[in-house]
N, C-alpha and C positions, 0 to 999 in steps of 0.2 A: 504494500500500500504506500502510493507516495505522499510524504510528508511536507505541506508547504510552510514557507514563514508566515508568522499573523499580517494578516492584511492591517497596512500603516493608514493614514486617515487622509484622504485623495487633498489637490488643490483643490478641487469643487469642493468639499463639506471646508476646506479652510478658508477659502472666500467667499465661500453663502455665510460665514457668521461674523467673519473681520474686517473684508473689503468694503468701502465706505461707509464703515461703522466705528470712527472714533472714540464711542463711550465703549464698544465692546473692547476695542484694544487698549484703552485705558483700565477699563476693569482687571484685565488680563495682571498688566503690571502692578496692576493697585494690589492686588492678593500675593502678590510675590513680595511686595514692601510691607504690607499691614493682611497679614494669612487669619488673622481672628477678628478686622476690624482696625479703624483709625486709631493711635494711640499717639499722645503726644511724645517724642524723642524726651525733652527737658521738663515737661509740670505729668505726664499720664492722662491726660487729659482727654477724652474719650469724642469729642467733636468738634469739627472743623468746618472751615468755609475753604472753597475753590478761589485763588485770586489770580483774576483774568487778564491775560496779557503777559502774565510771567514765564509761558509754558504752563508744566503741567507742577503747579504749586499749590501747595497744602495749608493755611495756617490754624493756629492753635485757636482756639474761640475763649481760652482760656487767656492763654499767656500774649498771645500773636506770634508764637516763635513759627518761623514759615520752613516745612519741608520739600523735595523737592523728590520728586516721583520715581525717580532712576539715583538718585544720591546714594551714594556707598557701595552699590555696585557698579560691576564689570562696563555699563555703559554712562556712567554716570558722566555728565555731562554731553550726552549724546543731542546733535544735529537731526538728527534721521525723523521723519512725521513716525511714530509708532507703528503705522501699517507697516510701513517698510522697512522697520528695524524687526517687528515680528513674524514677517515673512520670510527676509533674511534667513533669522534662526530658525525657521520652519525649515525652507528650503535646504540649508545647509544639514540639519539635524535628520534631516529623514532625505538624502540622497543616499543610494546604496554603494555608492563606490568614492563618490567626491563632488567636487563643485567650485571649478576654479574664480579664482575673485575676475576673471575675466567675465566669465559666464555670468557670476553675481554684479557684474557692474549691469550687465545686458538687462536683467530682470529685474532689478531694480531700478534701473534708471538714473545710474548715482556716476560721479566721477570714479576714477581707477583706483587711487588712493583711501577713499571711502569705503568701496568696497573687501580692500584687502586688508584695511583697518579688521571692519565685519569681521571678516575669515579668520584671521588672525583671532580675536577675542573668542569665535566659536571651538578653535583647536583646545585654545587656553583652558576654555571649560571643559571639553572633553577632557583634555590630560591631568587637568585637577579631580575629577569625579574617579578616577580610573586608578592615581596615584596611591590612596592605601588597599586598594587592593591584594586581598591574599588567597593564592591559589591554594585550594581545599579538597585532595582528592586523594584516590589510592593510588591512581598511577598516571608518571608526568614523560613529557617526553622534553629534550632539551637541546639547541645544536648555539654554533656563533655564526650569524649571516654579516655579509660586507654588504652595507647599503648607499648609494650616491653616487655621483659621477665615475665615470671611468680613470683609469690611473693617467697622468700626464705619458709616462714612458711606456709604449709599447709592451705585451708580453708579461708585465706584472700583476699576477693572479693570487685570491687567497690570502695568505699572509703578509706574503709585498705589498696589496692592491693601496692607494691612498684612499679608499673609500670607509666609509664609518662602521665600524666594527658593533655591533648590537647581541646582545646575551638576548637568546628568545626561551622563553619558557610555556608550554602547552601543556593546563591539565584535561584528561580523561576520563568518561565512566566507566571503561574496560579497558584494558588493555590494548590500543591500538586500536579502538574504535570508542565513537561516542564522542567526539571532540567537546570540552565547555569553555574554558577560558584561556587567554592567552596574556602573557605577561612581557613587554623589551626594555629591556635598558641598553642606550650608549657604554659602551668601556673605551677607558684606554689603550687598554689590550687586554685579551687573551690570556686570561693566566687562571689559576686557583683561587685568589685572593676577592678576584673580582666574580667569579662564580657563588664561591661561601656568602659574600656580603647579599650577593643577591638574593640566595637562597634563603639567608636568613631572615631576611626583610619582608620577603613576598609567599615562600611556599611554607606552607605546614610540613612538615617532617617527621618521619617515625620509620624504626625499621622494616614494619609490614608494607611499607610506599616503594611503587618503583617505580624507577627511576629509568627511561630509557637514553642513553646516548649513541654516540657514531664511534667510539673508544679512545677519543680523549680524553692524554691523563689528567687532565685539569678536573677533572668530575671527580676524580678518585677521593678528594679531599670531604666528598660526602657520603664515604662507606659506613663512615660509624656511624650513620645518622637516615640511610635510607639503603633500600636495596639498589644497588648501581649496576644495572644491563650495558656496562661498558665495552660496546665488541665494535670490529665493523660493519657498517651494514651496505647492503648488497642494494645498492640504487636503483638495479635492473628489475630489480622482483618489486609489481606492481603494488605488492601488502608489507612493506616494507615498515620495521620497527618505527619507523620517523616520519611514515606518510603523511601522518593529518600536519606535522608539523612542518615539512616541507612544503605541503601543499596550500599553508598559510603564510608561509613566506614568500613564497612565487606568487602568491595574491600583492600583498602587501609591496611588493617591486613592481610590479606590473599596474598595479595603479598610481602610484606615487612617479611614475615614467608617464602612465599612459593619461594621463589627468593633468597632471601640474609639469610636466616636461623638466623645466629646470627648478630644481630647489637648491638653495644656499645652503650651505653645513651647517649653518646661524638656528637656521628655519629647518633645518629637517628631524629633531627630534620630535617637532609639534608637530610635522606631517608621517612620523608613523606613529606616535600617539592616537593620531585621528583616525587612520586607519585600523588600528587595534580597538578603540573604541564602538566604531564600526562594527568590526566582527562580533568582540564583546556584546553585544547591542542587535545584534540581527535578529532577534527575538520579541523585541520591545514592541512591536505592533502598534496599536494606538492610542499610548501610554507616553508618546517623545512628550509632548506638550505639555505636560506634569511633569517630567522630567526633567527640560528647560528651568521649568519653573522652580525647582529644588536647587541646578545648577545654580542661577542668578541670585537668589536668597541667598547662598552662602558663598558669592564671588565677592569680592571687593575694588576698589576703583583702581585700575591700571590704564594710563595713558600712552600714546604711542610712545614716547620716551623711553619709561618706565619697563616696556617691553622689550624694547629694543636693548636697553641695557638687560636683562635678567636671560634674555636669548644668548648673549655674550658673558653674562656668568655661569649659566650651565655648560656653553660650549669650552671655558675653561677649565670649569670643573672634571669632565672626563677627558678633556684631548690632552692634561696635564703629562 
């Protein structure tokens, strides 16, 4: 019997309730700011008046202290009419594969920089939702793929490649079938040190868990602590101990190419985050927009600045 994903919730059911409906997408974000109701930030104060002209501003009937609708999150001080910032993260939140801030300038109607502003803030969220993540299962499969540009020199594959080197961790319901969740971190390189920290951080462990790898020794440094299927495996055999795991990395390369063409090394941790998210997420049917909604409650304001510098401290942080 074939198993399809939950049907996601079409652009018609999202523009019969948003498209030229101002209060409905003011409502939207008014539950993300105030989820039980207006409450004053400074007196608690439980009623307010709209003051017009300001955008979209709150003030206190109490105090007058005046709040501001998107203040303190991720879009806070946003340009955008509401439709088109919640279509944005529609769109972008429920594509199956990606959605270049090209395409989103087209459908939105926005300048180029506007747009990739958008895309950029929606990775954001995704890699923060995703970031304590801990993989929960009996048994995991694990390899290191090189993701990004080609090498400058000719002939430099694997180990030489200058491409970014990524720890991928996939758990399962059985053994080599049943895929659930998928785990990557950036490394520096290749070694045990950076294995262990990961493992420690993201998977559950026990020695009834196993553990599949390709029979690098780097893995060996979690025998005390899971079962370790460290052999080589045979690429050629279709059911191969590392299928699902290969065959979400050749995902994740082939959209991240076939989508966004060039990505910077600054920017490419946030575009396989989104892709991992993605996968993570293929399930979510028509639940994104609660979802969103949970994201932006607990984002906080980052400017393009702001981002730009924290892109350049993680890129330090692993290329060290």
């Amino acid at each position: 019997m074939t198993r399809y994903k939950p049907k996601k919730d079409s652009l018609v059911e999202f523009n019969r309730k948003y498209a030229n409906n101002d209060e409905a997408c003011e409502e939207y974000f008014f539950q993300i700011r105030y989820p039980d109701g207006y409450v004053c930030e400074k007196c608690g104060c439980t009623h307010y008046k709209k003051i017009t002209g300001r955008g979209y501003c709150y003030s206190c009937s109490s105090c007058g202290h005046q709040q501001y609708l998107l203040a303190g999150t991720i879009f806070q001080d946003n340009k955008l009419p509401l439709y088109k910032l919640l279509l944005g993260l529609f769109l972008f939140f429920t594509a199956n594969k990606g959605i270049s801030a090209m395409e989103m300038r087209s459908h939105l109607d926005v300048n180029y920089k506007t747009a990739l502003l958008l895309c950029r803030k929606c990775r954001i969220l995704m890699s923060q939702s995703t970031a304590d993540k801990v993989l929960d299962a009996m048994f995991y499969e694990s390899d290191v793929t090189y993701i990004g540009g080609p090498s400058k020199e000719p002939g430099h594959r694997g180990l030489a490649t200058e491409k970014q080197p990524y720890l991928i961790v996939l758990s399962t319901g059985q053994d080599n079938r049943y895929p659930e969740y998928v785990k990557a971190k950036p490394v520096a390189v290749d070694n045990s040190a950076n294995v262990n920290e990961m493992f420690e951080s993201c998977v559950k462990m026990s020695p009834d868990r196993v553990l599949n790898t390709d029979g690098k020794t780097t893995y060996n440094i979690l025998k005390d602590r899971m079962t370790v299927v460290n052999q080589k495996v045979d690429y050629t055999d279709k059911n191969h101990r590392l299928k699902w795991l290969n065959t979400i990395i050749g995902n994740i390369q082939t959209q991240i190419i076939g989508i966004y063409h060039g990505v910077s090394k600054r920017d490419l941790p946030l575009f396989v985050n989104e892709q991992v998210y993605r996968y993570n997420h293929r399930k979510t049917g028509r639940n994104m927009l609660n979802k969103i909604n949970k994201y932006l409650r607990l984002s906080s304001p980052m400017p393009r600045k702001a981002i730009i510098q924290s892109l350049d401290q993680a890129m330090a942080s692993f290329t060290a």
